[in-house]
N, C-alpha and C positions, 0 to 999 in steps of 0.2 A: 557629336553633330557632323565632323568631316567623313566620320562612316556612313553616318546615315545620305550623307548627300551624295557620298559615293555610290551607294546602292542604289541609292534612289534616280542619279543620275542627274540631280540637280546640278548646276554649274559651280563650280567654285573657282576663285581668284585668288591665290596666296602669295601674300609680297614676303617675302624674308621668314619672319618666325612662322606668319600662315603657310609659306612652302611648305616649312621643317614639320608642322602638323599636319596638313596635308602628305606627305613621303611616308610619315608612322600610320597616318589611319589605314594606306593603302600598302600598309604590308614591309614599307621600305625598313630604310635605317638613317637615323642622325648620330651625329660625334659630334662631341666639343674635341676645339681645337688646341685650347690649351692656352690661346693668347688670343686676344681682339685684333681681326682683322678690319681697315679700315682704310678706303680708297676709292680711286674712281681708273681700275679695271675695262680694255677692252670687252665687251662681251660680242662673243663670234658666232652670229645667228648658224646655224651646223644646217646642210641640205633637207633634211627629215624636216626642217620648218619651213620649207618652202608652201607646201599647201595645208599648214596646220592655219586655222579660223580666227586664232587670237594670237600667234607669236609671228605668223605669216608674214604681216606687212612689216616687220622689225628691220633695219637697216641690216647687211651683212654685217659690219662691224658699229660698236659704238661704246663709246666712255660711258660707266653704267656707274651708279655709287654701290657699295658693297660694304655693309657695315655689319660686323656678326661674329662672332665666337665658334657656334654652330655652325656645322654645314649636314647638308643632304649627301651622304656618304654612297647610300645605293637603295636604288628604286625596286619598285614593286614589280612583279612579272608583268605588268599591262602597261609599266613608266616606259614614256617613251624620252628622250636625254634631245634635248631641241635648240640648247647654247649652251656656252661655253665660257669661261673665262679663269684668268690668272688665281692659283690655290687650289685646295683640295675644294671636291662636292661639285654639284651640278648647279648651274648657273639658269638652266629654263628647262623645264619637262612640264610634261602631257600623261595624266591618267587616266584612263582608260575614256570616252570619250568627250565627258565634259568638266574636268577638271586640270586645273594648270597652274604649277608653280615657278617664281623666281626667287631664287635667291636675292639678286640686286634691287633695291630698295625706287623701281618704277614712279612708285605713285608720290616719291619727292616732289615739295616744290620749293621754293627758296623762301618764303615763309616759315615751311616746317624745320628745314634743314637749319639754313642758316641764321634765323632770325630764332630758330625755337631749340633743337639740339645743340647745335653749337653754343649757344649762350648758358647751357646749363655747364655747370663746374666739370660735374662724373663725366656728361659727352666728352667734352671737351679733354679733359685728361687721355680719354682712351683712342683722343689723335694724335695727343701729342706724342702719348706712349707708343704708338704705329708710328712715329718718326716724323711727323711733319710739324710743320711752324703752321699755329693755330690760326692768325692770319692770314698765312697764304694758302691755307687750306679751304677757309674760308670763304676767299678771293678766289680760288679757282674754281671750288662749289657753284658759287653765284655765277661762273659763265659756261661751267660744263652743264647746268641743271637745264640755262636753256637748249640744246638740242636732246639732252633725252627728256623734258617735257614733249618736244616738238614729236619725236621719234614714240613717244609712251602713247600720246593720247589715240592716234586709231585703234593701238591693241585695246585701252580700254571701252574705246566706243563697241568696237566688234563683241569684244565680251559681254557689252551693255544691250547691245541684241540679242545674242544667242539666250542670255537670262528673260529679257521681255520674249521671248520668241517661247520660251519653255512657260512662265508664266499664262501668259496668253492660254499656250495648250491642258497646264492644268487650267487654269479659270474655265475653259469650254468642256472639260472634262468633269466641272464639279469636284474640283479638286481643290 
C-alpha cells in the first residue's frame, strides 16, 4: 500500500512503525536496535524544514516521546532527513513530495500514552527496563505530552489539507 501511494503520490503520515514502513517502501533501510528505546528526547527541527508543508511549523527544538526498538537507519535517494534527535535513525524526513515520517510517536495524547500504554504490564516493563521509575515516567508524560500536543497539531492540520487538497483533485478528476 506505502508503494502504491508513493507512486501514486498520494500523502502519507507515518508515526513510528508507519515511518519504519514508510523508509522500506521508499527504498530506505530499518535496524533493530537491539534494546527498547524509550523517552522523551529533544527533537531538533534541522533548517531543510523550514519551508517543508507539514514539519515546517514544528518548534526548532522540542521534548518528543520516542518509543521503539527500530529505527530508520537510511533513507531512499528522494528522503529528505528534516529532524533530529538523541540515538541512532532519523527522527523526521520527507519522501519525495507527499510523504512523511517521524520516528517520535506525534500523534500521543495522554489518554493513549498514559492512561492506555502505560497501564499495560509489557509497556510498562520496557520503561522500566530503559531505566526510569514507572511513575515518574508517567508524571512527566502527562506534562511533556501537553506541548508536543500543542506543537503536533498544526503539522497534523497541514497534513489534513494537503490529503483533502489531493482528494478534492482526484474527486474532480473522476478518480
Amino acid at each position: 500500500l506505502m508503494r502504491d501511494a508513493l507512486r501514486d503520490e498520494a500523502p502519507v503520515l507515518g508515526m513510528c512503525l508507519g515511518a519504519q514502513l514508510l523508509a522500506v517502501a521508499a527504498g530506505g533501510a530499518v535496524v533493530n536496535t537491539g534494546s527498547v528505546f524509550a523517552g522523551w528526547p529533544d527533537l531538533v527541527v534541522l533548517p531543510d524544514a523550514a519551508d517543508d508543508p507539514v514539519f515546517g511549523g514544528l518548534p526548532s527544538r522540542l521534548p518528543v516521546l520516542k518509543w521503539h526498538e527500530d529505527v530508520v537507519s537510511r533513507l531512499a535517494g528522494n528522503g529528505r532527513l528534516l529532524g533530529s534527535s538523541e540515538g541512532p535513525g532519523a527522527a523526521l524526513f520527507r519522501i519525495g513530495s507527499s510523504a512523511w515520517g517521524s520516528q517520535p510517536h506525534l500523534e500521543l495524547t495522554p489518554a493513549m500514552l498514559v492512561d492506555g500504554w502505560l497501564m499495560d504490564p509489557a509497556d510498562a516493563a520496557d520503561v522500566i527496563a530503559a531505566g526510569y521509575d514507572l511513575d515518574e515516567f508517567r508524571a512527566r508524560s502527562r506534562e511533556l505530552l501537553v506541548g508536543q500536543m500543542a506543537a503536533a497539531r498544526p503539522m497534523f492540520e497541514s497534513f489534513g489539507r494537503i490529503a483533502a487538497a489531493r482528494q478534492a483533485v482526484g474527486a474532480a478528476a473522476g478518480r
